[in-house]
N, C-alpha and C positions, 0 to 999 in steps of 0.2 A: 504493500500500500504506500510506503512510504517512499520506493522508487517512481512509483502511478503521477505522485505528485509532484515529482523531480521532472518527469516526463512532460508533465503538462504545464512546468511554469518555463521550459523553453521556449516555445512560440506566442505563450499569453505575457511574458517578461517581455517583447517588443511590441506587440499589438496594445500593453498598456499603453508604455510611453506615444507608439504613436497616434492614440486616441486623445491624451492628453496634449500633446504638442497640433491635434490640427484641431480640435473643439476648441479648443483656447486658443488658437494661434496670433487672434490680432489682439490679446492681452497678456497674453505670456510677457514677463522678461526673455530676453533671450538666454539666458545663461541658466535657466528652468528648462526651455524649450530642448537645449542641446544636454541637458544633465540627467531627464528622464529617459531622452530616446534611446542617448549613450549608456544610460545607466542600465537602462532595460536590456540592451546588447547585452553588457560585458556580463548582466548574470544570468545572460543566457551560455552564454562563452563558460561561465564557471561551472552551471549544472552540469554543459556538455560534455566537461572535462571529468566531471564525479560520474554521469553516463559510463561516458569512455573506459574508466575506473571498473565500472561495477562489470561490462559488457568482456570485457577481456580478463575477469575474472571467471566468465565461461556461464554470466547472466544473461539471457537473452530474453524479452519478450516480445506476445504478440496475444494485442485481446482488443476489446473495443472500451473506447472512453462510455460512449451513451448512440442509443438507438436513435435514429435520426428521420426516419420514414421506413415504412411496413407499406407492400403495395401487395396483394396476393400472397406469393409464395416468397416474394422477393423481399427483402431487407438491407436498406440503407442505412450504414452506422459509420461513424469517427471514430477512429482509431489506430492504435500507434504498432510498429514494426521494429523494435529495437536492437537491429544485431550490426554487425561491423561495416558493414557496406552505409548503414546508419549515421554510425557515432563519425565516421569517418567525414561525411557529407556538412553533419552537426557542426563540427571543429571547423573543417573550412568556412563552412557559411558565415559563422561566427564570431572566428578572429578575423577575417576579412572585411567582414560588415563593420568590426568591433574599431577598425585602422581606418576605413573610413570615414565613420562618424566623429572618429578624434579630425582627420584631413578637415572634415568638413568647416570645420569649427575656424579653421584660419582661412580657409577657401571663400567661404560665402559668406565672411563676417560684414560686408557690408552692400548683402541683399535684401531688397527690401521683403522678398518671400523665404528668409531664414525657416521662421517655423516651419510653416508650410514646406518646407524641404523636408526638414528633419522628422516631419510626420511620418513622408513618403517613403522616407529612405527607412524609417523601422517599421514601414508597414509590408513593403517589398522584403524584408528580413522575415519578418512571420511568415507571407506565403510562400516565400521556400522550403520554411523548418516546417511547415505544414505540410508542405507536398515530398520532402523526403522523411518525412516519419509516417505515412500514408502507409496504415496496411492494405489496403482497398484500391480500385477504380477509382469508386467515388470522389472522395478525399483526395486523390490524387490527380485528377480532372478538377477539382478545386484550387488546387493551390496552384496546378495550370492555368488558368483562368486568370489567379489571383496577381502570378506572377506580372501575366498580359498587362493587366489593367491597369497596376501600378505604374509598368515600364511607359505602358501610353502618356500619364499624367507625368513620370520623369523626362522623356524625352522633350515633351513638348511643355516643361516645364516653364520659361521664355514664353508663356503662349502670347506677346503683345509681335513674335516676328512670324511674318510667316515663312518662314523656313523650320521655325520647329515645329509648325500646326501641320504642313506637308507630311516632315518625317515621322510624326509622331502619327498621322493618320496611314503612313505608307507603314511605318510599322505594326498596326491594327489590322490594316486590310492584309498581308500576306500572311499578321499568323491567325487569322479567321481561314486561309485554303489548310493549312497544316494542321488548325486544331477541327477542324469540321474532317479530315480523314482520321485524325485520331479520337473523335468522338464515334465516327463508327465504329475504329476499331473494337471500342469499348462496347458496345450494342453486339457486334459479334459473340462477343465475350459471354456479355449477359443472357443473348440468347441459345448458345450451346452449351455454356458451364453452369448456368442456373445461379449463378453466384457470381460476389466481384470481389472478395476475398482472396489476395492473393495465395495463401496457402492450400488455401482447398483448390484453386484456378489449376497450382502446378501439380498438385496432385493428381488432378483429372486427366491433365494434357496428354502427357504419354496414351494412354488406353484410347483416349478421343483421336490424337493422330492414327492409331491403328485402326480405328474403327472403318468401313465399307457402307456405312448409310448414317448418313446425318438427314437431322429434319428439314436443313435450308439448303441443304445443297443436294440432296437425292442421293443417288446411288456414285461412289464416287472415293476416290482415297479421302482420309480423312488429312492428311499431309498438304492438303490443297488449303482446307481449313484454317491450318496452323498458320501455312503462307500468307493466305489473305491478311489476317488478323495482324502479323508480326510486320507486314508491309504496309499498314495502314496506319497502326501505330506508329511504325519511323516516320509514316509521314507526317504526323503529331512532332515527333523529332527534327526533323528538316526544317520545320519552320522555327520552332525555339531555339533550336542549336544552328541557325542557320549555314544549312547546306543547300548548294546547290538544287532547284534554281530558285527557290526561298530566300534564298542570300539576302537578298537585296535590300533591306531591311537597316540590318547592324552597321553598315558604314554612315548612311543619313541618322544615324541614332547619336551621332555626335553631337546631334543639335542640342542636346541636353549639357546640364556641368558636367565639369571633368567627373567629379567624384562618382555619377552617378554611371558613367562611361565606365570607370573601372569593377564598378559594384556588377554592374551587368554583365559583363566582358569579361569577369576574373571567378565571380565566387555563386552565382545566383543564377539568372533567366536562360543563359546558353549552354550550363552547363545541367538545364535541367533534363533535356533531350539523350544527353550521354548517359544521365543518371537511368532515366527509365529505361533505357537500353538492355543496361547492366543488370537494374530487378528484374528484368523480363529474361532472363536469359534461359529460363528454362521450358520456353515458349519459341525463341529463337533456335536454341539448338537445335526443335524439330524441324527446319527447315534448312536446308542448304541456298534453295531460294532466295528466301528470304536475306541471307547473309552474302551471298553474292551481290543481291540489290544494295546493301548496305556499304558493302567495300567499294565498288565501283562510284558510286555516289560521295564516300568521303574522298579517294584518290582523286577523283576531279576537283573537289572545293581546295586539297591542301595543294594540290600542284598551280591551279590556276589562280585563284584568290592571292598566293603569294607576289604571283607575276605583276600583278594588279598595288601591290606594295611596294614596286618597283620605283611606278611615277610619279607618283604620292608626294607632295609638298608641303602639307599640312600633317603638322606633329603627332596629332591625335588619331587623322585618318591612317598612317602608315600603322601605329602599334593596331588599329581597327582590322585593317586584312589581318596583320599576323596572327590575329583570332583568330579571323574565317579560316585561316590556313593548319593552326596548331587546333581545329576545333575539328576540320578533316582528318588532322593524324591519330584523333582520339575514336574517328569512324570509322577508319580503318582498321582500328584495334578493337572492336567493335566486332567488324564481320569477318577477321580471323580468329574470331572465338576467343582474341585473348583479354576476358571483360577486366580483369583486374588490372592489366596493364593497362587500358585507356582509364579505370576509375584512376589510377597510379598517375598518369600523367595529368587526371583533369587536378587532381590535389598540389601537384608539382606548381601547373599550368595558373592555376588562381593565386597563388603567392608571385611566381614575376609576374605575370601580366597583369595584374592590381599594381606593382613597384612599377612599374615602365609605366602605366597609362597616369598614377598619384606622380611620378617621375615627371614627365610629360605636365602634367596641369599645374607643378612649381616651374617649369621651365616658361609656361605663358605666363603666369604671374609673375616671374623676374622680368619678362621683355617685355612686360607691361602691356600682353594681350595679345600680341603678334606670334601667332602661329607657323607662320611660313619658315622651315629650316632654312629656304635658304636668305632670311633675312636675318642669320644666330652668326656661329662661330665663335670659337675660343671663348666660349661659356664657361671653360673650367675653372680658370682661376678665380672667375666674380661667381659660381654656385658649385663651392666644391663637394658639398656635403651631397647634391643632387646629382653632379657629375658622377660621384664615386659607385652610389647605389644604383642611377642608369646602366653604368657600366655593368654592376653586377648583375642585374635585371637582363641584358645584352648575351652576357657570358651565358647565362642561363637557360636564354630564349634558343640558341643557339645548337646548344648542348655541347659543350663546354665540357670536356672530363672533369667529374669530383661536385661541378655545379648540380642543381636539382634538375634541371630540366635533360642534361646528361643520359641520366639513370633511367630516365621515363620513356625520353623522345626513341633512344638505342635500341630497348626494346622493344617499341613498336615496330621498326623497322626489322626487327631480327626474327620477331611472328609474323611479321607478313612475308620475308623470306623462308619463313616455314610453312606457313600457307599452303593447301592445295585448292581451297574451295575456289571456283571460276571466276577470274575477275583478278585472282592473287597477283598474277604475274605486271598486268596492269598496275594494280595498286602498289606494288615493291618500285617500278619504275618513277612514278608520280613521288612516292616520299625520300627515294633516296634524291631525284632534283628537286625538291623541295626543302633538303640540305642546304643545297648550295643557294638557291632562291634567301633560303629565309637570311642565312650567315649575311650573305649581301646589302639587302635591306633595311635589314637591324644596322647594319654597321656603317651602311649610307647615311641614315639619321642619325648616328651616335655621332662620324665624324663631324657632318656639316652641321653642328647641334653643339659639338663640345670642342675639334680642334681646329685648328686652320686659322685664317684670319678672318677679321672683325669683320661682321657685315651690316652691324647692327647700326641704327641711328642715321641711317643712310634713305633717300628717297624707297619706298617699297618697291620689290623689285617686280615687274609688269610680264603678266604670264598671258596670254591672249586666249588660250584654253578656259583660263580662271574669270570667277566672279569675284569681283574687289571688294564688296561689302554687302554688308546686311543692314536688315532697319537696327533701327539703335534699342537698345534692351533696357530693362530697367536696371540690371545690376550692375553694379563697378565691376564684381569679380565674374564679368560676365566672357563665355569663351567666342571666339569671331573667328570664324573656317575665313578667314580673310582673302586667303588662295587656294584655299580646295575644290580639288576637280568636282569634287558632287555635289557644288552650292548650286543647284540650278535654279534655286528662284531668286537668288539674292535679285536685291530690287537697289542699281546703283543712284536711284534720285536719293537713298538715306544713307550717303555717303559719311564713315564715323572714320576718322582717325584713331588709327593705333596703332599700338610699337613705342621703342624709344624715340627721344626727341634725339637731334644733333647735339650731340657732347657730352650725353644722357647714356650711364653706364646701367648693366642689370645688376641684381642684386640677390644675395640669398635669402631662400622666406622664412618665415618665424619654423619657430620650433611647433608650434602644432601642426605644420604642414612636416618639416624635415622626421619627428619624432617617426610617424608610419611609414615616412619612407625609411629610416634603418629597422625597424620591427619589423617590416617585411623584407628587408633585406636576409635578412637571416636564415631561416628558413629556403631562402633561395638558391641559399648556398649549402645547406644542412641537411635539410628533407630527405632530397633523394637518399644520399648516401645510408641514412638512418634507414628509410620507409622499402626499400629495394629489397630484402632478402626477404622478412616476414612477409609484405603485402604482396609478392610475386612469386614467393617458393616455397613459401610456408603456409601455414595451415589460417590465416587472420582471415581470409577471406572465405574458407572451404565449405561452412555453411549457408554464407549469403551469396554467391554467387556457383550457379551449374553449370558445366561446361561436360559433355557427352566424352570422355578422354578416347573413346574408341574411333571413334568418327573424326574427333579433332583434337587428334593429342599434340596442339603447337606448345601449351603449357609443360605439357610434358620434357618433348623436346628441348626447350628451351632451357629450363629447367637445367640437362646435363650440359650445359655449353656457361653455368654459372657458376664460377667459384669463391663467390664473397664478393661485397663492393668495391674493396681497395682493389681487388685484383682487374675488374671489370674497366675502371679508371687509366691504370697504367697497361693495359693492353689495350687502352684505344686509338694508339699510335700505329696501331698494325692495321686496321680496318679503314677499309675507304669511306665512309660516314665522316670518321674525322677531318680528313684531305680535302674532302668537299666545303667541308665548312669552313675550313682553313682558307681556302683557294678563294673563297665567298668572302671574307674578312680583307683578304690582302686585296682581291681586284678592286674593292671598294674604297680601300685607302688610296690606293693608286689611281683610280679617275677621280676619288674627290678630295685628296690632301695634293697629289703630285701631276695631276695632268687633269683640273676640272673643264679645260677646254674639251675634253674627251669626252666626255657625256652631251654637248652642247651639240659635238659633231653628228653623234650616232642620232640624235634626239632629230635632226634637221633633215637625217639622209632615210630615218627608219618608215618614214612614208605610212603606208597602210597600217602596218604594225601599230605603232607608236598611237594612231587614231584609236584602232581596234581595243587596245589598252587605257587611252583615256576614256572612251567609252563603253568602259566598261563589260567587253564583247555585248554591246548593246542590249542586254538584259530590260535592261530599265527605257531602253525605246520599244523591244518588242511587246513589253506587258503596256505597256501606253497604248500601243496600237492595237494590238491584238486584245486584250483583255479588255483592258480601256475602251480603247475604243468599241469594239465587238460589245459590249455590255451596253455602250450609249446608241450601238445602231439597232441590238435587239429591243433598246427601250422606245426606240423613237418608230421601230417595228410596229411593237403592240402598241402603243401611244392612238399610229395613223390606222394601224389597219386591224385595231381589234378594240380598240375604245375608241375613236370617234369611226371607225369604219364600221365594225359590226354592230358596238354597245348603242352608238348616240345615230351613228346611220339606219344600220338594220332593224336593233329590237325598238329602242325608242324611238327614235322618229320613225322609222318605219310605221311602227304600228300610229303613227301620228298620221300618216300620210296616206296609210290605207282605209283607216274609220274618212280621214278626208274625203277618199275618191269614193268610197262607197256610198256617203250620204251627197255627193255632186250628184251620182249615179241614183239618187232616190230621189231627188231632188225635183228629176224630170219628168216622176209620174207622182209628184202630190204637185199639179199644177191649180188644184180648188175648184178647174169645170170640171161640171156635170159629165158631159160630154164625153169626156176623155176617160172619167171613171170606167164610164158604160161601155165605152170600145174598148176599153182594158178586159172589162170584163167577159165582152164578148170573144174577146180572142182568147181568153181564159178558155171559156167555155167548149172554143172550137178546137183548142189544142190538146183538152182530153175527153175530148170526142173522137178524136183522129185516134190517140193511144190506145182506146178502150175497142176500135174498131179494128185498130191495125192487129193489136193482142187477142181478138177475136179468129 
């Protein structure tokens, strides 16, 4: 009982705070506002850790909090799933929420929607911890939902520009196609396992894929079942963990604060897609299918998304791909059955990419707003604290031997070279160039970000691809895609100056921004090394997550090719993995430290390419026209030719026109003579006279 209540004050410990910081928000003090939401985090952070505690002392549960609706035979209840796959998701959501809410605090100290932030940001914290403590469907179609709704009111938080009311509505409309496949999925669920209880669900599964008559599909393998269900749900995945071609989404989601960019990006909404993945694994296993669909699908977002980080000139959109890119390596790992190693990387993956995007959001507040890298340079010596943990974040992202991201990224590549399922040989191609891609780009923004010379303080520099500005915002700590490729609404009549002035150096920022940037550092260098042998070869994961060893024994494998983490480190000088990332660091120093005329060249001569990459591989114009558009021709469709053609034509006026013509048409035998009656009548008379005689 007394852990039930330990359970239940995780997600109601930030849903307090953030009911009290948005009821109250235009009387709050601020330093209440930011004390409860933060406060509600961190003991959510502390029970997770006495969770954590009790769960690896070989406590696991799984029951219902309270019945929630009874329909028939069917039963809807809350309730919580307590085992390592769990406590794991807990800990991250928590100390990462926990490092933002401190960021927050010197980021947005002079917004005028402080509380209002801070509601948001601990409200978005519940519906994660709600949707990864989900024993159920239900509940976990809830805190999906939950996640949505939040991120909509975060992104488009600015809502006076509209560029955040676009993204934050472009964000709604694509994961309405992804969660409307994974609300099927869930209807399948419910109506072949009779229950949305996860445990009773995987319990059924096996004997339901064997089965030869199901009641919604006829006569038929029951393996077709599994498929549908396990493809429909990643399609639920696709859109929150944006995968291709859902993608689309997470780069316009910048329109939001930094802090909320990292919260999303690092610990919460995109990595909710991976998470359900992983619980479901014992639904996935029955299909090969299905997990072919899955690999194929992440190898395209992490090879291509990164390419797309390439051109990238705005600070926040470059770490933005290397999500979409490090969120494909984690799908990858996925649909080589090796789920612990993508939960492994998503754990790694939310400590740097939280430090790189909080990294990044002190880098605009020293340049005093100006995003554009190539308006930085030699930022080291004026933000060294932010320089040092970028770098680390960098080292990391990369995979860096002994760093955390190392240990995570290496094995994804080494199960998808063990991989047989279809699609394998594909996906090993896509992440080992996805090596060298990412080294590249990371290390494109680090140089022209931290070394080289000064470029700051200097006229902005004029990209003709780019939009120059945005309407003006109400916050000082407000962020401005000033030069980013994907402002397409910016509206240049609310033309705002920002950046340093001439003679105007940057600056380091206070310690409540610096503080989470070295508390996440940490772990970014630590984790792996620590988390690699238990959570990937050991037994931490062996009850929450299923993997069929006979069918896909990559775990296995993998397994004897591991002999402790210092060893895995100092033998990754021998593995081409490392070379590539190597060769991705130096070519980046050498076009943009020793030869920046060399990027300008290829940039001038790359023709098609170069387009085809600021546009995105035109994603974002084919869903305009085809979708878009297609949706505004079908409505103007039924608009012409089924409400005012059939509704207001046909039935209504119609029958308008027809009581018309028939009483014109009676019109002309009530003329009042006598006369005319009589000869009516007589022809009456002679007409069945004629029938009576002829019928005779």
């Amino acid at each position: 009982m007394e852990m039930q209540k330990l359970y239940l004050l995780v997600p109601l410990a930030p849903l307090v705070g953030a009911l009290i910081a948005g009821l109250f928000c235009r009387v709050l003090p601020r330093w209440i506002a930011h004390t409860v939401t933060s406060g509600g985090v961190a003991i959510a952070l502390i029970a997770s850790c006495l969770i954590f505690k009790d769960v690896m002392a070989g406590n696991t549960y799984n029951g219902p909090v309270y019945q929630w609706l009874t329909s028939g035979d069917y039963r809807f209840e809350v309730g919580f799933l307590i085992d390592q796959l769990t406590v794991t998701m807990m800990l991250v959501v928590t100390s990462v929420s926990l490092m933002v809410h401190i960021y927050t605090i010197g980021y947005m100290q002079d917004d005028p929607g402080y509380n209002r932030f801070f509601s948001y940001i601990a409200l978005f914290t519940f519906s994660m911890l709600m949707l990864v403590m989900s024993n159920n469907f239900m509940q976990l179609f809830f805190g999906w939902e939950a996640v949505g709704l939040v991120s909509y009111l975060l992104i488009g938080f600015w809502y006076t520009r509209p560029t955040a009311i676009f993204a934050n509505l472009k964000a709604f409309l694509v994961n309405r196609v992804g969660d409307f496949g994974f609300i099927l999925g869930i209807g399948l669920v419910l109506a072949h396992f009779g229950t949305l209880d996860y445990v009773a669900v995987f319990a059924k599964a096996p004997a339901l894929a064997a089965s030869t008559t199901l009641p919604l599909f006829g006569e038929g393998p029951g393996v077709a079942l599994m498929t549908a269900i396990c493809i429909l749900l990643f399609i639920g995945a696709m859109g929150k963990s944006a995968q291709v071609p859902l993608h689309v989404w997470l780069p316009d989601s910048m329109e939001g604060p930094t802090p909320i960019s990292a919260l999303i990006h690092a610990a919460t909404m995109v990595t909710a897609g991976i998470f359900m993945v992983a619980r479901m694994s014992p639904l996935f296993e029955l299909s090969d299918t299905a997990l072919s669909f899955v690999i194929v699908i992440g190898a395209i977002t992490a090879l291509f998304m990164g390419f797309l980080g390439i051109i990238q000139n705005d600070i926040k959109r470059v770490v933005a791909y290397s999500t979409l890119s490090q969120l494909g390596y984690m799908t990858v790992a996925l649909g080589a059955s090796a789920y612990s190693v993508a939960i492994f990387h998503l754990m790694t993956h939310a400590f740097f990419k939280a430090l790189l995007f909080l990294g990044a959001g002190s880098v605009i507040i020293g340049m005093h707003h100006d995003q554009d890298i190539r308006n930085m340079g030699g930022l080291r010596k004026y933000m060294p604290i932010t320089w040092l943990t970028s770098l680390i974040g960098s080292l990391a992202l990369i995979g860096t031997p002994f760093f955390a991201g190392f240990y995570s990224k290496d094995s994804i590549i080494e199960a998808v070279a063990l991989s047989h399922i279809p699609g394998a040989g594909f996906a090993y191609f896509a992440v080992m160039a996805g090596v060298f891609v990412t080294a590249f780009y990371s290390f494109r923004m680090y140089f022209l970000v931290f070394h080289g010379p000064e470029r700051f303080g200097k006229p902005a520099h004029h990209d003709p691809h780019a939009a120059h500005a945005k309407p003006a915002q109400p916050a000082a700590h407000a962020d401005h895609s000033a030069h980013g490729h994907d402002d397409l609404h910016a509206d240049d009549t609310h033309a705002e100056h920002h950046g340093l002035a001439p003679g105007q150096k940057p600056h380091e920022t206070p310690w409540v921004v610096t503080l989470p940037l070295i508390m996440l550092a940490i772990p970014s260098v630590i984790i792996g090394y620590i988390g690699v042998g238990p959570m990937l070869f050991g037994d931490y994961f062996k009850s929450a997550i299923f993997v069929n060893a006979e069918a896909h024994p990559v775990m296995e494998e993998l397994a004897h090719h591991f002999h402790g983490a210092f060893a895995m480190a100092t033998h990754a000088a021998t593995s081409p993995v490392f070379w590539l990332a190597f060769l991705g660091v130096a070519l980046a120093w050498f076009l943009y430290l020793k030869r920046p005329d060399i990027p300008e060249a290829i940039k001038a001569r790359s023709g098609f390419l170069y387009t085809l990459l600021d546009n995105k591989y035109y994603f974002d114009k084919f869903n305009e026209v085809f979708f878009a558009g297609g949706a505004r021709l079908l409505g103007r469709g039924l608009w012409k030719g089924g409400d005012a053609g059939l509704i207001d034509g046909i039935i209504v006026n119609g029958a308008t026109h027809l009581v018309g013509w028939f009483a014109t048409l009676a019109r002309l035998f009530q003329t009042g003579h006598i006369y005319h009656y009589a000869f009516t009548m007589i022809i009456g008379v002679f007409v069945l006279m004629t029938l009576w005689v002829t019928r005779a």
